[in-house]
Each structure stands twice: as structure tokens, then as C-alpha cells.
C-alpha positions in Angstrom: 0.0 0.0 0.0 2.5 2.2 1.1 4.6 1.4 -3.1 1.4 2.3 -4.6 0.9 5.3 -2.1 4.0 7.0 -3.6 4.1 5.6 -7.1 0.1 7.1 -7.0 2.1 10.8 -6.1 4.7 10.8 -8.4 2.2 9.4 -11.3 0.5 12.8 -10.7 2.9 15.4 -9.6 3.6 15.7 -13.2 0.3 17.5 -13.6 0.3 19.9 -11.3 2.0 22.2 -13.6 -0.5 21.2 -16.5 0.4 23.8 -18.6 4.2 23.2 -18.4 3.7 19.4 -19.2 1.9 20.0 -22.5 4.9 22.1 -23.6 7.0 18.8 -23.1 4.4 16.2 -24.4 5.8 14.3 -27.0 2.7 13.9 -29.6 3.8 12.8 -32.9 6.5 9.7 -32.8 3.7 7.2 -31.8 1.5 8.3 -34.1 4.2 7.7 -37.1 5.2 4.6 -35.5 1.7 3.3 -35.5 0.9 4.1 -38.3 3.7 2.1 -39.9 1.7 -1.0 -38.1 -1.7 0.2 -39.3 -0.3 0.1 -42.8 -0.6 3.7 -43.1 -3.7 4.3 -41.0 -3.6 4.0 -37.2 -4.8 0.7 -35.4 -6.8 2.4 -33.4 -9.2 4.1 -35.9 -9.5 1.1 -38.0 -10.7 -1.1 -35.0 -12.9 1.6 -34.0 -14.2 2.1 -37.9 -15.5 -1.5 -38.2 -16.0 -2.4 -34.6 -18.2 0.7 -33.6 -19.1 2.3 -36.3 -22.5 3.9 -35.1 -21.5 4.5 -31.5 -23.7 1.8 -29.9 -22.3 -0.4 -27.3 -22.2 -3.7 -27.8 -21.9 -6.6 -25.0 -18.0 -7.4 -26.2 -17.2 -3.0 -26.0 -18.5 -3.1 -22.5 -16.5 -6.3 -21.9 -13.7 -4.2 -23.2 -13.8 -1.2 -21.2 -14.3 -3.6 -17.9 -11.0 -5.1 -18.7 -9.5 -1.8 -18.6 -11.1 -1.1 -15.4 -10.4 -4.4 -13.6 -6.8 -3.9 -14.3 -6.3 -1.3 -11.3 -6.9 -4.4 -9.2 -4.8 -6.9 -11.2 -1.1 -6.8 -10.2 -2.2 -6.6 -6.8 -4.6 -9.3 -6.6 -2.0 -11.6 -8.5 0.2 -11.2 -6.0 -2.2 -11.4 -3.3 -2.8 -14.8 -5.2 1.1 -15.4 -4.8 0.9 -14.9 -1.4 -2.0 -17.2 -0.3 -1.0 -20.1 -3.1 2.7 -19.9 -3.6 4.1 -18.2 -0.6 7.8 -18.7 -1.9 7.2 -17.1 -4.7 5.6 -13.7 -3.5 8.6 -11.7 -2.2 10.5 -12.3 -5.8 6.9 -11.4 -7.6 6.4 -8.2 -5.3 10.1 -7.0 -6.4 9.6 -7.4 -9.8 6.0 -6.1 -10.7 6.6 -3.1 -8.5 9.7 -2.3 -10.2 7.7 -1.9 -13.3 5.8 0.5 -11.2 8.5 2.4 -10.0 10.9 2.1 -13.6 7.5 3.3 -15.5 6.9 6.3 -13.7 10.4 7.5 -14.1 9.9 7.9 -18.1 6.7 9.4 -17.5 9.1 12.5 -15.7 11.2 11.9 -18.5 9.6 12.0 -21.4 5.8 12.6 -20.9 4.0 10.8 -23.6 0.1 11.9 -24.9 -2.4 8.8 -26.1 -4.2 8.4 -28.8 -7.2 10.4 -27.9 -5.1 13.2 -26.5 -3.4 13.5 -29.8 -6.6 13.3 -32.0 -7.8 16.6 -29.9 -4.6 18.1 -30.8 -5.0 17.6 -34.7 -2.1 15.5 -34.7 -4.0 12.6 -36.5 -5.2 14.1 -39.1 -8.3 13.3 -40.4 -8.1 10.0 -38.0 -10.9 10.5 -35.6 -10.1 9.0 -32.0 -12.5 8.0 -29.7 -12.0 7.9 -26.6 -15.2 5.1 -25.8 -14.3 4.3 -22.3 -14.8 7.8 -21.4 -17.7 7.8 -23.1 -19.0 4.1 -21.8 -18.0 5.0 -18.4 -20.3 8.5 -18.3 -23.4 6.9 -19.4 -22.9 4.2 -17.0 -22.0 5.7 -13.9 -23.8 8.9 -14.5 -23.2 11.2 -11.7 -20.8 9.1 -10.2 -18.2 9.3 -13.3 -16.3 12.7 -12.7 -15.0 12.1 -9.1 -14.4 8.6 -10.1 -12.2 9.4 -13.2 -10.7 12.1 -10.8 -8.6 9.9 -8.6 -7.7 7.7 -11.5 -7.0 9.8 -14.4 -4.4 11.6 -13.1 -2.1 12.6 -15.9 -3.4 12.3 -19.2 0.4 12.5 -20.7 1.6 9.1 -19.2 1.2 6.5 -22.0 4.6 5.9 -23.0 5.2 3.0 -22.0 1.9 1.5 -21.1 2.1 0.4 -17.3 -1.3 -1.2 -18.1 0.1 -3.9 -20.5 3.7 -4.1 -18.8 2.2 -4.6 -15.2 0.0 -7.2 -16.3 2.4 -8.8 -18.9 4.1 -9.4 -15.9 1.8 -10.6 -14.2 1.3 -13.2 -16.7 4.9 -14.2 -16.7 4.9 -14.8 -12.6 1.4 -16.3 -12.7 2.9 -19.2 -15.3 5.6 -19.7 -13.2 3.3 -20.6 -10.4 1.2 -23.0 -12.5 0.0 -23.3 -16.1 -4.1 -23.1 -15.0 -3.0 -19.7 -13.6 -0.5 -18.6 -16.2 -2.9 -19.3 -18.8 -5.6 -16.8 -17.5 -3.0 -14.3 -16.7 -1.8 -14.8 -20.3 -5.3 -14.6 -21.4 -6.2 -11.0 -19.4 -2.9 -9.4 -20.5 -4.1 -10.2 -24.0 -7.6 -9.2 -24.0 -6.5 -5.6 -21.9 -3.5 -4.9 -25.1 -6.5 -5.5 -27.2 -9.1 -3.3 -25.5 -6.3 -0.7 -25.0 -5.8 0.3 -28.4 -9.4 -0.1 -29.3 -10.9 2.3 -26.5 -8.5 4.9 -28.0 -6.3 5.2 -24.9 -2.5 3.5 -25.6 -1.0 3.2 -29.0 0.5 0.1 -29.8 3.6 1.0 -29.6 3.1 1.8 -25.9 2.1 -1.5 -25.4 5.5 -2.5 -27.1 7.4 -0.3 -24.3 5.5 -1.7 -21.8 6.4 -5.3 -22.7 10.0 -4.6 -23.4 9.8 -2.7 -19.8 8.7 -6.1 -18.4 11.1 -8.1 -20.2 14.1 -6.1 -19.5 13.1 -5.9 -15.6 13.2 -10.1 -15.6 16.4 -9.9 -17.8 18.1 -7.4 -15.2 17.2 -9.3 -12.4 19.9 -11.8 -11.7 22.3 -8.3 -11.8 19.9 -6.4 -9.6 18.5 -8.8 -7.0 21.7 -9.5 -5.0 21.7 -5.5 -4.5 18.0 -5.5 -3.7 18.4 -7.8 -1.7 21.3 -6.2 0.6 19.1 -3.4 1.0 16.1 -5.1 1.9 18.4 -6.9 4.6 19.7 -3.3 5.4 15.9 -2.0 6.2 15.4 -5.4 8.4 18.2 -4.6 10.1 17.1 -1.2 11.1 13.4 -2.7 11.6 14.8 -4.6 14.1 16.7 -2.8 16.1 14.3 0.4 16.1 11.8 -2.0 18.1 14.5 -3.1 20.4 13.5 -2.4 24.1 15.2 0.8 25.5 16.0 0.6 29.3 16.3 3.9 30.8 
């Protein structure tokens, strides 16, 4: 609680200067890039061209935009799953999705990033209309309730490169498979229904979803050089657990 406490801050404290974050955005590089994998049109418009083409919701959209919604719950309830199922696991699995947290958030101080839908209300696509239907799913359905909701999770609008979304849960996947293939295989499903419904809803390009994978696999490929570090300091902080709760005589 307390990881997600800070990462929470310094995933908004970006914003607080909106004004001087939208002079740093960087807006056109993932819409040339994905266009290149749209075949000269972005994926995002041509999903949303022949999958909603007269803005009615179907039951597979609303599917969609729940898998984007559950996901605030998943890397935490996969490791709560870790921790019940395969306690020997957990502390390794803790280290490593929240790394992804922590690396992610960095990059987003870096080089702020704007989605899809943030660049279609710039003009930067063109003539490419972007939706942005979870926004749009998510007012009619929880009506009132919508704005404060989106408040505390919407943060900053200029975080999508890389997509924390995809690389928390693509890690999830990876750790869940370790654990067992039953669990790995509906970890691997979720992470590949959410990459879908990402670029479809109009919020992450594809090639965010790309940075967040390669985010995920370069934190497992850095591992055997970082953990022995980790680990020292995580002995370190015992250390001084332990001896802070020491009983003082007078």
C-alpha cells in the first residue's frame, strides 16, 4: 500500500504544472510509428471504424472497457494470489512487478508521452478520428458518479509511454505461469484481451504497449544483476526494523 501510495504521487505530480507538461508532451512519434503498423492508417481508428461504427455499445465493448477497469486491481490481486497459493514465490513477484511500477513512472518524468485520444484533440491525426469510448461508456454508466471517479484515477493524461497497463499485467502473466500453467494461462489470457481493449478504447498506441512489454522483459532480464543489490538493502531496512523496536532501558 504504502509502493502504490508513492508511485500514486509521483504518477501525478507531473500535472500539477499542466500547462508546463503540455509544452514537453511528445505527440507525434507514436502516431508515425503506429501508423507504420496500421499500414498507413492508425490501429486504433480502423478497429474503431468496423467495430463501432454507429456509437452503440455492444456486450464485447462493455467487456472491453471492464477489462481496462479491472486492471487497477490486477497486479495486486496476482500477488495477493502469490501470497496465499505460492508463498515462496511472493517476495520475488512483489520486487519485480513493482519495479515496473516504479521504472514506468520514471519515463513518464522523463519524457511525458500523450495517447491516442489526447493527440486526435490536438489535430495530430489528421483526419483520423479518435474516440475515446471508455470515457464515453464510463459517463453513461455511472452517471453522476463518473467525474469524481475518473478524478482519482485519471491523473495525468500524458503518461502512455510505456503502457504500465500492458507491462504490469504482462508481468503478471509471466509470474502467474511460473506458479502453474491453469494460472498462467488466464493471466496470459487477461494481459491479451486488456492490449486489445487498450488500443481499441482509443487510450494507448500500440507502440506503448511494445514499451511496456519490453519494460517487463528487461526488468526479468536485469534481475539476476539487480537482486543481490536489492536484496542487501532489503536486509539493510530489516536490520534497522529490528533494532528500532528493540526495548530501551532507561
Amino acid at each position: 500500500m504504502l509502493q502504490m501510495y508513492v508511485y500514486l504521487a509521483a504518477y501525478k505530480m507531473p500535472n500539477d504544472d499542466a500547462r508546463a507538461l503540455e509544452q514537453r508532451v511528445h505527440i507525434d512519434y507514436p502516431v508515425a510509428l503506429d501508423r507504420l503498423f496500421g499500414l498507413g492508417r492508425l490501429p486504433t481508428v480502423r478497429l474503431q471504424q468496423a467495430l463501432h461504427p454507429d456509437g452503440y455499445f455492444r456486450s464485447y465493448e462493455k467487456v472491453l472497457v471492464w477489462a481496462h477497469w479491472v486492471w487497477f486491481a490486477t497486479p495486486h490481486a496476482t500477488l495477493a494470489y502469490l501470497a496465499r497459493w505460492d508463498r515462496e514465490r511472493f517476495p520475488r513477484a512483489a520486487v519485480l512487478t513493482y519495479a515496473v511500477f516504479d521504472l514506468g513512472v520514471v519515463s513518464y518524468w522523463v519524457a511525458p508521452t500523450a495517447p491516442p485520444w489526447y493527440a486526435a484533440a490536438r489535430g495530430a491525426t489528421g483526419q483520423e478520428p479518435v474516440r475515446r469510448l471508455m470515457v464515453e461508456y464510463g459517463e453513461s454508466f455511472w452517471r453522476s458518479g463518473w467525474a469524481p471517479l475518473y478524478s482519482v484515477l485519471g491523473g495525468n493524461p500524458l503518461a502512455a509511454m510505456p503502457s504500465l497497463h500492458f507491462a504490469t499485467s504482462a508481468m503478471a502473466a509471466l509470474l502467474l505461469s511460473e506458479s502453474g500453467p491453469v494460472a498462467g494461462a488466464v493471466g496470459g489470457a487477461y494481459a491479451g484481451v486488456l492490449g486489445f481493449a487498450l488500443v481499441y478504447l482509443g487510450e494507448h498506441y500500440v507502440v506503448d504497449l511494445l514499451g511496456g512489454l519490453a519494460l517487463t522483459l528487461g526488468v526479468r532480464r536485469l534481475e539476476p544483476l539487480a537482486g543481490p543489490a536489492v536484496r542487501a538493502i532489503g536486509a539493510a531496512i530489516e536490520r534497522v526494523g529490528r533494532f528500532a523496536n528493540e526495548p530501551r532501558t532507561a
